[in-house]
C-alpha positions in Angstrom: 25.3 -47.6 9.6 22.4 -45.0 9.7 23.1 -41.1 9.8 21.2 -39.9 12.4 21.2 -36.2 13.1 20.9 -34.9 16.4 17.9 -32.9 17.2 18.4 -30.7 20.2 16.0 -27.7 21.1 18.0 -25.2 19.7 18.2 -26.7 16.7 14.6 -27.4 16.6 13.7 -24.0 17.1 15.8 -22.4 14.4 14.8 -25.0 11.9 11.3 -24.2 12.8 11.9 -20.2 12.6 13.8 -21.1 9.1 10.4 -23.1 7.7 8.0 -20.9 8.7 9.8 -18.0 7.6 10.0 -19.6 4.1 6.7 -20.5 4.0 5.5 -16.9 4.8 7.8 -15.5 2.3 6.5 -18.3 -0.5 2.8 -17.7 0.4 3.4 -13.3 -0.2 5.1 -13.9 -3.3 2.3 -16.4 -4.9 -0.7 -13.9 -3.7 0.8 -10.6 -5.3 3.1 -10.1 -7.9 6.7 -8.2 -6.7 6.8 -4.5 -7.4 9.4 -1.9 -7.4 7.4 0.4 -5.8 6.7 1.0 -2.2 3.1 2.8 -2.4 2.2 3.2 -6.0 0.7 1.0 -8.4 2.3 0.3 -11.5 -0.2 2.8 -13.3 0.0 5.6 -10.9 3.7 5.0 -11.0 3.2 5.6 -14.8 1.1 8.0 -14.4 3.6 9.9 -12.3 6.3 9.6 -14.1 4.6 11.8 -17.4 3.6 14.6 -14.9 7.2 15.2 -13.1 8.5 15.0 -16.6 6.2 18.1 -17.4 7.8 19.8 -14.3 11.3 18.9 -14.7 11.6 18.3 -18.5 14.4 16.6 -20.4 16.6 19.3 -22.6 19.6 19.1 -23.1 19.9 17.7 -19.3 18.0 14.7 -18.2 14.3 15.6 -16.6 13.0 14.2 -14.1 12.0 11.1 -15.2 15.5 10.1 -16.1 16.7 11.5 -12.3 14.2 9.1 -10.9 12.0 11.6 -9.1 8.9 9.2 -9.1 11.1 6.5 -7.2 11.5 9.2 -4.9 8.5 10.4 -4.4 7.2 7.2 -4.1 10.1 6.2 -1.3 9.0 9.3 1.0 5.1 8.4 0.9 6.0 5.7 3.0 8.5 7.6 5.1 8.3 11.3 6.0 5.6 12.5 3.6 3.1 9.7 5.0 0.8 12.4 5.4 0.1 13.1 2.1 -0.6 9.4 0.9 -4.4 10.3 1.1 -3.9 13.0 -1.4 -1.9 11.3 -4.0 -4.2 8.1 -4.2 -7.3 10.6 -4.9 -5.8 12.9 -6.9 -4.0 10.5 -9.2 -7.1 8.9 -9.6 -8.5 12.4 -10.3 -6.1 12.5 -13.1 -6.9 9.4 -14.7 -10.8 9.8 -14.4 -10.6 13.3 -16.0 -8.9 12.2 -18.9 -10.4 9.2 -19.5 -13.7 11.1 -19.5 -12.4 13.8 -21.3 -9.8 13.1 -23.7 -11.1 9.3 -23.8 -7.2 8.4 -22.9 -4.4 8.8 -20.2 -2.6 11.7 -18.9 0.6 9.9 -20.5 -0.8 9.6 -23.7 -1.9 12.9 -24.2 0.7 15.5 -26.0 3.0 18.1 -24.7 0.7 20.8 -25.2 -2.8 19.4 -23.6 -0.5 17.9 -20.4 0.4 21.2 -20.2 -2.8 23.2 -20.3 -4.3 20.1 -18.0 -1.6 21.2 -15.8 -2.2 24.9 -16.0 -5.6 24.2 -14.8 -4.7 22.1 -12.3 -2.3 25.1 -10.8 -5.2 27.9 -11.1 -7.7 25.4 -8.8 -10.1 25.5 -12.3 -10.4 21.5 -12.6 -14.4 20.6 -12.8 -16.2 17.7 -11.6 -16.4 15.7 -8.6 -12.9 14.5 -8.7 -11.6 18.0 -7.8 -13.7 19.0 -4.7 -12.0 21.2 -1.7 -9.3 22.6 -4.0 -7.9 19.0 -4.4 -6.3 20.3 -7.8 -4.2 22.9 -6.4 -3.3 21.0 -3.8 -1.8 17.7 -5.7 -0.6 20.2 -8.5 1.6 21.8 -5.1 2.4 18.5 -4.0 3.7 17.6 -7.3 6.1 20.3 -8.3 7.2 20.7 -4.8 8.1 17.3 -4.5 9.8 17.1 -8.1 11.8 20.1 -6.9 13.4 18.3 -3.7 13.6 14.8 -5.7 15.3 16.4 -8.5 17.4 18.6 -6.6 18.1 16.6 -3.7 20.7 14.1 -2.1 20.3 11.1 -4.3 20.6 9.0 -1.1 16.8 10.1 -0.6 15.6 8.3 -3.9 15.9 11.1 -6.6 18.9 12.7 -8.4 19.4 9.8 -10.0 24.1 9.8 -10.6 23.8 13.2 -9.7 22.2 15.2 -12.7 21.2 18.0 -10.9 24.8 18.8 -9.4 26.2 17.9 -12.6 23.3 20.2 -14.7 24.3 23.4 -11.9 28.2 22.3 -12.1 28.3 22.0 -8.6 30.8 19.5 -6.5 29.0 16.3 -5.7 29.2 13.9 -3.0 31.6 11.0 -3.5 30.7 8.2 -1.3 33.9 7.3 0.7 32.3 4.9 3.0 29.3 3.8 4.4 26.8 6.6 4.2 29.4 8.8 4.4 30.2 11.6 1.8 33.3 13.8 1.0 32.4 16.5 -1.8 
């Protein structure tokens, strides 16, 4: 006795959607290695994380590194702040040209005290070289602690706040998730 299975059209249509979709999904994950991150690279992600920690520093609270303010920024250049995608590819790059030509290594592995003064510059619009043309320093330095603020301070439903620190750091009530995207404080 042979099993024969019964081919109809609907069943020939799913099986076909089901193989082609596996063969799309098999052919993306050979070409390019899976990332966590939406729009950054690996290294800008890096990158990233070393200048919100110079914003948001860890004390005796977690910074904003450990609040995952990178993650958000990251998840709103591919949402809302679209825009601004432009601005953070250059300017990261920027960054890591200037130092490297400069310090002869990255932002990250710089110490406190040179991040900072890099920084300070940065915020005064006195960067020099061609990296930094039409106030581009200023600009991403504006970016940058503007969007640390909101990722640090923010609803951790947006990416940032990582378990709350910020409520927890200002003592405030947080959100308790009672439901499905649905808070109760």
């Amino acid at each position: 006795m042979t099993n024969q299975i019964k081919l109809n059209r609907r069943r020939f249509i799913a099986l076909s959607v089901v193989g082609a979709g596996g063969m799309c999904l098999l052919s993306r994950c050979a070409n390019s290695p899976l990332s966590r991150w939406r729009f950054l690279t690996e290294q800008e992600s890096v990158l990233l994380d070393a200048l919100v920690e110079q914003i948001i520093p860890t004390d005796e609270w977690p910074g904003a590194r450990d609040a995952g303010v990178t993650n958000f920024i990251d998840k709103q250049l591919v949402g809302p702040y679209a825009r601004y995608q432009e601005t953070y590819r250059k300017g990261l790059s920027a960054i890591r040209e200037t130092c490297k030509a400069n310090y002869q290594k990255g932002f990250e592995e710089l110490n406190w005290d040179e991040q900072t003064l890099f920084l300070k510059k940065m915020e005064a619009g006195k960067m020099a070289g061609p990296f930094w043309e039409k106030g581009l320093d200023r600009q991403l330095f504006g970016l940058i602690r503007n969007h640390s603020m909101q990722g640090f301070y923010g609803s951790p439903r947006h990416g940032g706040n990582k378990n709350n620190v910020s409520y927890k750091m200002l003592k405030l009530d947080y959100p308790v998730i009672i439901g499905q995207n649905r808070y109760k404080i």
